[in-house]
C-alpha positions in Angstrom: -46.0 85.5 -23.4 -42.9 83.8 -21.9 -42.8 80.4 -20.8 -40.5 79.7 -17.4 -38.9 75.9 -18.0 -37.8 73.7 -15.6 -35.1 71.9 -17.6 -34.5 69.1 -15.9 -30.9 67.5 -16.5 -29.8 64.1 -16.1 -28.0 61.8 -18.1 -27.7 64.5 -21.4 -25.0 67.0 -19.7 -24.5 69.6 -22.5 -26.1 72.5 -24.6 -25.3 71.2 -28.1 -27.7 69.0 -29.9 -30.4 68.4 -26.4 -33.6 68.3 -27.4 -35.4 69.4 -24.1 -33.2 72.7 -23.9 -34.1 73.5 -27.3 -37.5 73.3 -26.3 -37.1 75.1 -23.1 -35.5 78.0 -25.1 -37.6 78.2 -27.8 -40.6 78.8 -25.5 -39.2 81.3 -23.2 -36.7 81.7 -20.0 -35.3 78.9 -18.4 -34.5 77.3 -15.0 -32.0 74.4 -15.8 -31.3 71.8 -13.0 -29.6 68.4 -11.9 -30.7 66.5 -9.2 -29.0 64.2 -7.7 -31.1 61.4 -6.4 -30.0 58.1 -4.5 -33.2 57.0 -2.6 -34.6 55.8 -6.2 -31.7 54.7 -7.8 -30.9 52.5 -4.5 -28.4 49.4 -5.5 -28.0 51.6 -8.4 -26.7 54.6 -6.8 -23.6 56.0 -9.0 -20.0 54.2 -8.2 -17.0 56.3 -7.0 -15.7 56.4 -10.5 -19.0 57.6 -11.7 -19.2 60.3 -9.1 -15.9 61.3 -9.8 -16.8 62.1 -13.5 -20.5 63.3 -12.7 -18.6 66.2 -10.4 -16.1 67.4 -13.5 -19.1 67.2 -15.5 -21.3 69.2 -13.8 -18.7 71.7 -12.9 -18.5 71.7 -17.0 -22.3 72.1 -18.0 -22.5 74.8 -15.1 -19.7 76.6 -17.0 -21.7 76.2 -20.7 -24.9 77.7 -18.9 -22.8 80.7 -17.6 -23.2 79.4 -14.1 -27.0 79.2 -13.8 -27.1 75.3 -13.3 -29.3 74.7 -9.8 -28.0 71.3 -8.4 -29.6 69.6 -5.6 -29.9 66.0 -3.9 -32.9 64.7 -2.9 -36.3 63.7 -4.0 -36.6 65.0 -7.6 -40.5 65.4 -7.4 -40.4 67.5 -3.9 -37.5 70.1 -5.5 -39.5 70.1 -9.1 -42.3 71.0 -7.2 -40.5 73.9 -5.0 -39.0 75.4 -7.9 -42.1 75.8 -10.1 -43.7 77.8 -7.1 -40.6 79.4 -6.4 -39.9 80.5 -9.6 -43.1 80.6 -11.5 -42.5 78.1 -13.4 -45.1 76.7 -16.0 -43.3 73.8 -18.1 -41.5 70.9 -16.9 -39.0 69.1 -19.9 -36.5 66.3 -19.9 -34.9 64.0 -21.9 -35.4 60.2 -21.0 -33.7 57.9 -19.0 -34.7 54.1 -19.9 -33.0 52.5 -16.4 -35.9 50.6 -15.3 -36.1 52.6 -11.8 -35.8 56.1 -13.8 -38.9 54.9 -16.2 -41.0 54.0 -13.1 -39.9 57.7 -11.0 -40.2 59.5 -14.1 -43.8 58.5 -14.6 -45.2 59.2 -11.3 -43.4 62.5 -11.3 -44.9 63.9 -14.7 -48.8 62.1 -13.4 -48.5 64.5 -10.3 -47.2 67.3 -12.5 -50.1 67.1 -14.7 -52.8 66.7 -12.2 -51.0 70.3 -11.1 -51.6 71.8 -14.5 -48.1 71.8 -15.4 -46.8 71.3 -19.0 -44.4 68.3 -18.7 -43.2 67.3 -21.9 -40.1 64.5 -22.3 -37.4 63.8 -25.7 -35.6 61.3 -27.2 -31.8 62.8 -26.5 -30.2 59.4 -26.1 -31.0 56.6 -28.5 -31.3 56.6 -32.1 -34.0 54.2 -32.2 -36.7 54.5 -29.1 -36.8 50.6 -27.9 -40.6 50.4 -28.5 -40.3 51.1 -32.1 -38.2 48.2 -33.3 -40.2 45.0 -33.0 -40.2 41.6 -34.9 -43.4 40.9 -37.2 -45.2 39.4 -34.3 -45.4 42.5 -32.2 -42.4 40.8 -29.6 -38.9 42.7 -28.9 -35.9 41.1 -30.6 -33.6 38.7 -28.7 -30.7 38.7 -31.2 -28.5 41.5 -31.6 -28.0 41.2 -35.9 -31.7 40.8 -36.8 -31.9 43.6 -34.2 -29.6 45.8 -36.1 -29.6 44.6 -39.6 -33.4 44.1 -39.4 -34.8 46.4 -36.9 -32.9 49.3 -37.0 -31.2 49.9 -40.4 -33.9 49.4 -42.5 -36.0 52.3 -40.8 -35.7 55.8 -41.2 -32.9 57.6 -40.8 -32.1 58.7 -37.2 -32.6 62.3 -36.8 -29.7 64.5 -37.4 -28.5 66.8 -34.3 -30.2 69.4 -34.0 -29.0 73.0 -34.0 -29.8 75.5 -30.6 -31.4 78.6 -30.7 -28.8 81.6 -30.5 -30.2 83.3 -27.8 -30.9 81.2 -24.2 -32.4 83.4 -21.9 -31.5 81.7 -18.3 -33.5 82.7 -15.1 -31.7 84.4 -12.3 -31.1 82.1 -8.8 -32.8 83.6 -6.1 -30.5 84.5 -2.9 -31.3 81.1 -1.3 -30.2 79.1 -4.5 -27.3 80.9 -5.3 -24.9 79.2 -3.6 -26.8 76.0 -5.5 -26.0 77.2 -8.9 -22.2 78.3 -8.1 -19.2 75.0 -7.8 -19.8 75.6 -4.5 -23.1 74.0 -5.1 -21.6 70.9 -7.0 -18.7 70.5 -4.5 -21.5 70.0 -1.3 -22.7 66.9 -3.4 -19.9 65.5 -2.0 -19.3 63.2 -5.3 -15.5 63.5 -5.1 -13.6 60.5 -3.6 -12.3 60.7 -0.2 -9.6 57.9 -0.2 -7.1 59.8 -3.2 -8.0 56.7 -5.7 -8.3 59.0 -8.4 -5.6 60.5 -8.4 -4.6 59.7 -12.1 -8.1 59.9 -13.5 -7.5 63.4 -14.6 -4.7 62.5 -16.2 -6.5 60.3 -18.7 -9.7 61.7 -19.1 -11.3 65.6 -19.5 -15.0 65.2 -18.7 -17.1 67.6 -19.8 -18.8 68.7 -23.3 -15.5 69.7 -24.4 -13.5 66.5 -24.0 -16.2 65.0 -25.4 -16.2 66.9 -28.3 -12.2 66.6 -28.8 -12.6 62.7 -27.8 -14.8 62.2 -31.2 -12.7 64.5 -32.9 -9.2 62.7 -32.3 -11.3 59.6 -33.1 -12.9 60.9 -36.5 -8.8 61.7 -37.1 -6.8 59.1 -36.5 -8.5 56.1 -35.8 -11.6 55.7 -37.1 -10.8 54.2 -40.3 -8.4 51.6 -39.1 -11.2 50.7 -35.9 -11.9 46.8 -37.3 -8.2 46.0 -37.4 -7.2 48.1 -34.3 -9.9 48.0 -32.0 -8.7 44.4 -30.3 -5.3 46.0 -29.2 -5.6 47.3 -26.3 -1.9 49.2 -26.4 -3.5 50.7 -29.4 -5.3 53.8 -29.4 -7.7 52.5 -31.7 -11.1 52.6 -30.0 -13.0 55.7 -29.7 -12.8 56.0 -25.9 -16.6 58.0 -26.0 -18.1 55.9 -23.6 -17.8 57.9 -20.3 -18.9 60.8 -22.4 -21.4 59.2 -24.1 -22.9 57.6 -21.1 -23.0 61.1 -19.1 -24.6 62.8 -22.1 -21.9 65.5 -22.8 -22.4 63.9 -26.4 -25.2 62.6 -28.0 -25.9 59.4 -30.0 -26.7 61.2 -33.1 -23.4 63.5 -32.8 -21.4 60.3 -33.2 -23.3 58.4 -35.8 -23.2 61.7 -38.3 -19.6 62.2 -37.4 -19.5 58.7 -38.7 -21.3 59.4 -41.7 -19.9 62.5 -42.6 -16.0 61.3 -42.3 -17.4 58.6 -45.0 -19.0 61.0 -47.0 -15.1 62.5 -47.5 -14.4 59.4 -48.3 -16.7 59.2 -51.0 -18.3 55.9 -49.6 -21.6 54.5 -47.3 -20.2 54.1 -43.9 -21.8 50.8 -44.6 -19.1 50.2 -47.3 -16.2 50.3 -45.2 -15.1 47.3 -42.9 -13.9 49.9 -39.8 -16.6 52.3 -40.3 -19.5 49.6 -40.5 -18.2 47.5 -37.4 -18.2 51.3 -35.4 -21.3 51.9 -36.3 -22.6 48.2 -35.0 -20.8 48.7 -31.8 -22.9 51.5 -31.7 -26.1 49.4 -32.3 -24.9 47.5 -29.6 -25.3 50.0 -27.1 -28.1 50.5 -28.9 -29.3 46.6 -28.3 -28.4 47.0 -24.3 -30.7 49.7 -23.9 -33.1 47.7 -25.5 -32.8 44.3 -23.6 -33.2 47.0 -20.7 -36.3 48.4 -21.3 -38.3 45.5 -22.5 -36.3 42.9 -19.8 -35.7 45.0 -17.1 -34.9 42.3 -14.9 -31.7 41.7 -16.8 -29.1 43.6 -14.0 -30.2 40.9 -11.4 -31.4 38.0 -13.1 -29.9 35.9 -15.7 -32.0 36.2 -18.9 -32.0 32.7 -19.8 -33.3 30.7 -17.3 -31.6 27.5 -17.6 -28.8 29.8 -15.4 -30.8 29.6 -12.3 -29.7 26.2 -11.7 -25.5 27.1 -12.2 -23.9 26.1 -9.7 -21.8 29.1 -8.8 -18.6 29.3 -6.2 -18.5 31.5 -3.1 -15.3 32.3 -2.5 -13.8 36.2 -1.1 -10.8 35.4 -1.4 -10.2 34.6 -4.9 -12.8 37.5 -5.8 -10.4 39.7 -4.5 -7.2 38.3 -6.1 -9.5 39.2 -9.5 -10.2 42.5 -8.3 -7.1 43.7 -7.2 -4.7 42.2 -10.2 -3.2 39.5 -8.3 -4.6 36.2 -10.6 -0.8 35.8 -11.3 -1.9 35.8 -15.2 -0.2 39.0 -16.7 -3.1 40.2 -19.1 -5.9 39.4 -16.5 -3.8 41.3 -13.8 -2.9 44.6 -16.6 -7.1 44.8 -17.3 -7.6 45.3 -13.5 -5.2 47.3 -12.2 -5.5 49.8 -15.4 -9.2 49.5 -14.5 -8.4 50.8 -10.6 -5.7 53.4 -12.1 -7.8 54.5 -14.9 -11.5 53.7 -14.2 -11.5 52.6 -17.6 -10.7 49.3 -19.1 -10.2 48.0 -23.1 -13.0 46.3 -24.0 -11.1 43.6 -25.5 -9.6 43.1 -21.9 -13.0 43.4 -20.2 -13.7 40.5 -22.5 -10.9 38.4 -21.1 -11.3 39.5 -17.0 -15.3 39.0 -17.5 -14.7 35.1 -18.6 -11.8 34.5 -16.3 -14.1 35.2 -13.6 -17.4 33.8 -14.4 -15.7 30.6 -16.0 -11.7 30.0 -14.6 -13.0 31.0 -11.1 -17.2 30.1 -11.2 -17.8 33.7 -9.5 -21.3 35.0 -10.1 -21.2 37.7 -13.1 -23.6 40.0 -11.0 -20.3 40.3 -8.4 -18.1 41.3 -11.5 -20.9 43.7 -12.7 -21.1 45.1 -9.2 -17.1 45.7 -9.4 -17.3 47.6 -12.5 -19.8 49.6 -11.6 -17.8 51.1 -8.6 -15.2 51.5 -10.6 -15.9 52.1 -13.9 -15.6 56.0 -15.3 -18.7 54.7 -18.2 -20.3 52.5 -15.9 -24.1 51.8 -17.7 -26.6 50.2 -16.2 -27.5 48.6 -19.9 -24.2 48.3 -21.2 -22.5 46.5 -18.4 -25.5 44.4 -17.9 -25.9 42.9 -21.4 -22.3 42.3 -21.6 -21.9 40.3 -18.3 -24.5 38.6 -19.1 -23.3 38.3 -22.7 -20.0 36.6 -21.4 -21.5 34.3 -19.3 -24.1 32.5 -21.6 -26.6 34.1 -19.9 -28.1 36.4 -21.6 -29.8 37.5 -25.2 -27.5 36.4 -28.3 -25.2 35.3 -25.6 -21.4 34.1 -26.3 -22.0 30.3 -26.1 -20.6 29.2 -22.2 -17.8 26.9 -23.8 -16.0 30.0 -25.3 -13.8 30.5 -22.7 -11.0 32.8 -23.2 -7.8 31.8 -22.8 -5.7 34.8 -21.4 -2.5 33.2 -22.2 -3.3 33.2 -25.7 -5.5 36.5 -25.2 -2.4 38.0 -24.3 0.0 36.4 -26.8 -2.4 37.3 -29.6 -3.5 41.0 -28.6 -0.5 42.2 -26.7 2.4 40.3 -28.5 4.7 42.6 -27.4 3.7 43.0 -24.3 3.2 46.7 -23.7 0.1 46.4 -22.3 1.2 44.4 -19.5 4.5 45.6 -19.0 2.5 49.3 -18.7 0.3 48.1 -16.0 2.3 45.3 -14.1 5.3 47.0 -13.5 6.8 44.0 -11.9 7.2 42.1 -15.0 8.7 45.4 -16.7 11.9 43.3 -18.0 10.5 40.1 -18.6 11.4 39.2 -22.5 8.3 38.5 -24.9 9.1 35.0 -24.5 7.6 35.3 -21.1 5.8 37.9 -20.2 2.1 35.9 -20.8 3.5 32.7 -19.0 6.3 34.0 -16.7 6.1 30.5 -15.0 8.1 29.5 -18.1 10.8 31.5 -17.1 13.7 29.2 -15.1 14.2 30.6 -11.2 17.8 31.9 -12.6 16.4 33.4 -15.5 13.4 35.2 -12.8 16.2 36.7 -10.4 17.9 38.1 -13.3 15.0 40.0 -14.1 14.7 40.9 -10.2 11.6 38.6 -9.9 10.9 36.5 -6.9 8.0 34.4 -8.1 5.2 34.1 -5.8 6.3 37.0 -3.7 6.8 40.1 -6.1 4.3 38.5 -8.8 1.5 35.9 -8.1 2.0 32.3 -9.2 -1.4 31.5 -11.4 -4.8 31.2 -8.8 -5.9 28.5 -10.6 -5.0 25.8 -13.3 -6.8 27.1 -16.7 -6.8 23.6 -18.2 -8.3 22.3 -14.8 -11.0 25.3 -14.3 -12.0 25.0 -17.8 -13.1 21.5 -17.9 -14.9 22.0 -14.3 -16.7 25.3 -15.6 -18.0 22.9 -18.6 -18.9 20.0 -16.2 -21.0 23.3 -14.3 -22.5 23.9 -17.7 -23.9 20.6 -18.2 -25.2 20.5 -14.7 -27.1 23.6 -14.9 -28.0 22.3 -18.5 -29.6 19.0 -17.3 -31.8 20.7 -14.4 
């Protein structure tokens, strides 16, 4: 007899290589669904970048499930529960979120279900290794990402390839109430789409969906994959893989990527392991991998700093010059290109988010939660883990952290990344005709030399918010402070 499944979507938006609709259709007809719910995630709700994407995505999936997809807001538990009565429904499946507030929901939710008689059953369709199955000797999680990696992970069994789906999905019908639920209409009433026209351009950079996602990896796999080590750091360069968003949202899986990987090194007649781009991929990879980690066994680490000692820095308050960092006004051309391609885009090069994230925590002495609230909002690949670690990761503050003293420099940043200038002649207009010579220092630049290049320093671009040889030394005289409490 035919099983009716709940499949319960969330963070794995696709048919290909999802572990919990292969289930669902292997066992009988199925009900799939998205949920949208606030009231748990709370400080955590999606940004307006995220939304953004989460709307095109949807629309997407809906599209792959030949419009059957059943989206609602609201408590998840209340609608799972409607929907197995309404529909006769016997099996509820997922695949698993590890935020900490989606572990804790998720659990009381398949309890109740239980105590109901209802088959719940939840997959692995995110990770390649599940966090509680890669611990030290001692039986304690790791706090260092290359024992983590080198130690934890790589030396256990293979990750499981993706898995193929059953030809034939047999999809249950909406009834007349839902049906407006499973049509765009449905997706458009979450009201995800930004009001204020920010995101205008988004689409012009971006196709979300499992689609794009699929041609993202594919363009990757092409044309950049195996020159990734030596390209990666530039961000005028298409040389990173650009998967995040997708990745993030689910539309591809984990295990997609790291066999793509694997299999564009098999043509090469070579371990992935073997070759310097391929390898540092695959550890960026890990990476993400460690973030989730940190999360699940630390899930304190989005509002607290992981190493103690932080407690005690002694952080400035200061709205104004948070804004100027927001907004691209720090009158230093690199910081300024990062930002305003992060607000045009929602997406950022992760060799700038390096530079932005230390100019802020260490030039300016701003809190790195306010910076990890910023990308959040605005971020198209905002991750709970992933933007977490990192912050945390650039301010000294969290596990295998950059030591504080590394302070980027985003003079020399620039000069060393973005030689040319491309970059930030791409995303700060203003400084469009500004020779090489000065377009990382343009205070260099005589006032002549400025109007010539229809400059007005201090009006049409910034003069520098702060001193950098000045803010450095008082960020390590911080340091020591919060070192010797």
């Amino acid at each position: 007899m035919a099983v009716k499944s709940i499949v319960w979507f969330r963070q794995d938006l696709r048919v290909h290589d999802n572990p919990a609709l292969k289930a669902a259709a292997e066992n009988g007809d199925i009900l799939p669904v998205y949920i949208l719910d606030d009231a748990h995630a709370g400080q955590w709700s999606l940004g307006g970048a995220s939304k953004w994407w989460l709307h095109h995505s949807l629309t997407s999936l809906n599209k792959s499930l030949g419009h059957s997809l059943l989206v609602f807001s609201g408590d998840p538990f209340t609608i799972l529960n409607q929907l197995i009565e309404e529909y006769g429904c016997s099996s509820v499946v997922w695949n698993r979120c590890y935020e900490p507030w989606q572990i804790q929901r998720d659990t009381q939710i398949k309890g109740k279900l239980a105590e109901q008689h209802i088959h719940v059953q939840s997959f692995n369709g995110s990770l390649l290794w599940e966090p509680l199955s890669v611990l030290k000797n001692d039986g304690t999680p790791y706090r260092v990402f290359t024992p983590f990696y080198r130690k934890g992970c790589l030396v256990r069994e293979a990750p499981r390839s993706p898995i193929m789906m059953p030809k034939a999905q047999r999809f249950i019908s909406a009834h007349p109430i839902h049906q407006k639920n499973a049509s765009d209409e449905g997706i458009s009433a979450l009201q995800l789409l930004p009001t204020l026209g920010w995101d205008s351009e988004f689409s012009q950079h971006w196709q979300p969906g499992e689609t794009g996602a699929q041609s993202t990896l594919t363009r990757f796999v092409n044309d950049a994959a195996l020159h990734y080590k030596s390209h990666r750091d530039f961000p005028n360069l298409q040389g990173t893989s650009r998967l995040s968003p997708h990745l993030h949202f689910g539309e591809i899986s984990i295990h997609q990527i790291w066999y793509a990987i694997h299999q564009l090194a098999a043509e090469q007649q070579m371990s992935p392991f073997d070759n310097a781009s391929l390898d540092c991929y695959l550890s960026e990879l890990g990476w993400r991998e460690f973030s989730y980690y940190l999360l699940y066994h630390f899930p304190y680490l989005p509002e607290q700093n992981h190493q103690p000692k932080f407690n005690a820095f002694p952080w400035e308050s200061d709205a104004e010059r948070l804004a100027q960092w927001q907004y691209g006004q720090t009158g230093y051309p690199i910081i300024d290109a990062g930002m305003r391609e992060l607000w045009q885009t929602g997406y950022m090069h992760n060799r700038v988010r390096m530079i932005v994230a230390s100019f802020l925590v260490k030039n300016l002495l701003i809190d790195w939660r306010l910076g990890q609230a910023w990308f959040w909002d605005c971020l198209l690949d905002a991750d709970l883990a992933s933007n977490a670690a990192s912050w945390q990761w650039v301010a000294g503050s969290g596990a295998d952290a950059a030591p504080y003293f590394r302070i980027f420099n985003p003079v020399t940043q620039g000069k060393k990344f973005d030689a040319e200038g491309d970059y930030v002649k791409r995303f700060v207009p203003e400084l469009a005709a500004l020779p090489k010579k000065y377009i990382h220092e343009p205070w260099k630049a005589s006032e002549s030399e400025l109007s010539i290049f229809g400059i007005q320093y201090g009006k049409t671009y910034p003069k520098p918010m702060v001193d950098l040889s000045v803010s450095r030394k008082n960020a390590l005289a911080a340091f020591e402070i919060c070192q010797n409490k």
